[in-house]
C-alpha distance (Angstrom), angle and dihedral (degrees) to the residues before:
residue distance angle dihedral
X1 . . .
X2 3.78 . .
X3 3.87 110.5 .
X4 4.10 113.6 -146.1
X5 3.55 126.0 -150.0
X6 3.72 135.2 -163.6
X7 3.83 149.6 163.6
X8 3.78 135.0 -121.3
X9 3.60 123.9 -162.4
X10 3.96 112.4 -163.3
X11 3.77 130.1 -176.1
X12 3.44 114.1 -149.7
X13 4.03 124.3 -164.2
X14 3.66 96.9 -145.5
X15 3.46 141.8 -66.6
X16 3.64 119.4 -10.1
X17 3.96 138.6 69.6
X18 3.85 121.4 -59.4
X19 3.75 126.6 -167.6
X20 3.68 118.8 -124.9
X21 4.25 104.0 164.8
X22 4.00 88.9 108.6
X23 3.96 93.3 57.2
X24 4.17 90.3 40.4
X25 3.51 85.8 48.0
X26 3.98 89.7 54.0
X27 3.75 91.3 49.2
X28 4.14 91.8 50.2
X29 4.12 90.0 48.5
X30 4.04 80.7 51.4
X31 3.62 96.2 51.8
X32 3.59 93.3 65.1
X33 4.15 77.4 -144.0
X34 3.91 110.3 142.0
X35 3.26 103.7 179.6
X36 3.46 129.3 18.1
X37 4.05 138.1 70.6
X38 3.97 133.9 -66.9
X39 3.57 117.6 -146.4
X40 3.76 112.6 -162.1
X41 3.51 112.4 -166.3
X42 3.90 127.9 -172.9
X43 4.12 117.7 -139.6
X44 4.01 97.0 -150.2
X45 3.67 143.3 78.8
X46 3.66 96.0 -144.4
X47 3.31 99.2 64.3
X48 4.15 152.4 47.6
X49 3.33 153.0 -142.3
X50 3.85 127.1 -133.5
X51 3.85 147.4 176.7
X52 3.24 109.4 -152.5
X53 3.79 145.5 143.8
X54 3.87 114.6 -63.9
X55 3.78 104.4 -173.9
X56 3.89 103.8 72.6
X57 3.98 109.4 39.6
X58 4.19 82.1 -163.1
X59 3.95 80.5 80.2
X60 3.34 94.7 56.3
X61 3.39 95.9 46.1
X62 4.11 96.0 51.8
X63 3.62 85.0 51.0
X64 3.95 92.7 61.0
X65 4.40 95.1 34.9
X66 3.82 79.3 46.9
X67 4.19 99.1 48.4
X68 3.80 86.7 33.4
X69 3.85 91.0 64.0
X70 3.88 93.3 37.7
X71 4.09 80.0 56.0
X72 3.59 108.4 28.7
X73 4.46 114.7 -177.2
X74 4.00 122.5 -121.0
X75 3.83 87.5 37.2
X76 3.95 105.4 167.7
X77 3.89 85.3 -130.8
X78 3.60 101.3 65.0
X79 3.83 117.5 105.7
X80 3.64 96.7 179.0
X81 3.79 104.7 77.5
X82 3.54 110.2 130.6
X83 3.79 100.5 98.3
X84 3.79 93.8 46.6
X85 3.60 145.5 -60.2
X86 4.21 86.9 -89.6
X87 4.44 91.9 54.9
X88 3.69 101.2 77.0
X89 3.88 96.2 40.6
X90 4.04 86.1 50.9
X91 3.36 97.6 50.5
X92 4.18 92.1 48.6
X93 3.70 82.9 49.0
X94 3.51 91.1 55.3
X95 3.47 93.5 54.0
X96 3.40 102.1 49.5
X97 3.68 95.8 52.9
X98 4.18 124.8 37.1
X99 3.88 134.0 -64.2
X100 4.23 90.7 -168.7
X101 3.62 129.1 21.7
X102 3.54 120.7 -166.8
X103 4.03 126.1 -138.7
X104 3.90 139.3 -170.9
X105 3.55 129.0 -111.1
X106 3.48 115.7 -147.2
X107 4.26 130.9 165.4
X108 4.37 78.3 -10.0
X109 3.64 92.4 -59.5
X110 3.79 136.4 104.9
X111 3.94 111.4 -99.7
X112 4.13 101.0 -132.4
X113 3.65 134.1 143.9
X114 3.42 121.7 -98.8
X115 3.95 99.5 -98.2
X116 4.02 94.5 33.0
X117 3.73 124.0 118.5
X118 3.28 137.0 167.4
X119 3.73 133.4 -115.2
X120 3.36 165.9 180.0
X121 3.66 117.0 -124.4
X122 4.17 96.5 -157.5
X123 4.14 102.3 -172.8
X124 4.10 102.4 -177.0
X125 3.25 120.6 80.4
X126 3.87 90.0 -135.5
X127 3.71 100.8 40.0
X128 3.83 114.2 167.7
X129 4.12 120.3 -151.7
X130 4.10 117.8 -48.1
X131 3.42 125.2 -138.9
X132 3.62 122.2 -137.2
X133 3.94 130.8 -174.2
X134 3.62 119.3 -151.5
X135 3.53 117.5 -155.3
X136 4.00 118.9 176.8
X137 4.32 123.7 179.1
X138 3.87 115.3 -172.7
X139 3.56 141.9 97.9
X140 3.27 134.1 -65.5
């Protein structure tokens, strides 16, 4: 069992939820791992990761109106304001969902239902590029 590791570099637009599965899927076929898991983890605070449904985009978009009210900007409570009136929310965000998920192998492709995807949840408005690390175990 030979682990392999690599990096992706995404560019979000903004704020909002971008698919990824096609580049994760790249990185598995790569591997050369068959069977075994990918963990994809995420190396910011601003930010999340998600598996979620990726035939409907009014899904997506209920899942940001509804996080967006559970975590509303320019609330009087925040401390942390310095970087903007969006930081503080996106970082809360961030902790309430997932910076990694973790995902099957199986016959050298990624076990996931037929209307999952997988993406980055970007929460600035002004995001910059993310960094994720791909790290897959299995057999070959």
């Amino acid at each position: 069992m030979n682990p392999y590791m690599e990096e992706l570099v995404l560019d979000p637009s903004g704020k909002g939820l971008f698919e990824f599965t096609h580049d994760l899927v790249e990185v598995v076929e790569r591997s050369g791992i068959t069977t075994g898991l990918a963990t994809v983890f995420l190396c910011h605070t601003s930010a999340s990761l998600v598996i979620q449904e990726n035939a409907d985009p009014s899904a997506r978009r209920d899942l940001e109106s509804v996080l967006d009210r559970l975590v509303p900007e320019n609330d009087p409570i925040y401390t942390h304001t310095a970087e903007g009136s969006d930081d503080m929310p996106a970082h809360i965000k961030a902790a309430l969902t997932h910076t990694s998920e973790q995902i099957p192998i199986s016959g050298g492709r990624l076990v996931l239902g037929t209307w999952q995807g997988i993406y980055l949840w970007e929460h600035r408005r002004f995001p910059g590029k993310r960094r994720l690390v791909i790290h897959i175990g299995g057999c070959r």
